[in-house]
C-alpha angles and dihedrals in degrees: 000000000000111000138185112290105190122204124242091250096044090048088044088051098046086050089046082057102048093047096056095052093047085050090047100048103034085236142074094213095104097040089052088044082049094049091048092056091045098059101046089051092052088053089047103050089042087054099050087044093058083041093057095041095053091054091058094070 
């Protein structure tokens, strides 16, 4: 089964973001909500392109 592999700067910038928004808001609720939703459309959009690749053969 093939699965995201994300590279060192993607996963530094995501953690650059995070952190801000836990720094902005005095909480981490929203950065663990926006994780969260991240994650799920990256699944998403990886899923429909296996999907789209494998109609093409």
């Amino acid at each position: 089964m093939a699965k995201i592999v994300w590279s060192s700067k993607a996963l530094f910038d995501k953690k650059e973001v995070l952190e801000f928004w836990i720094s902005k808001n005095k909480s981490n609720v929203y950065s663990k909500k926006l994780n969260l939703l991240i994650e799920q459309k990256t699944e998403t959009n990886f899923r429909k392109s296996r999907l789209r690749n494998s109609n093409k053969h």
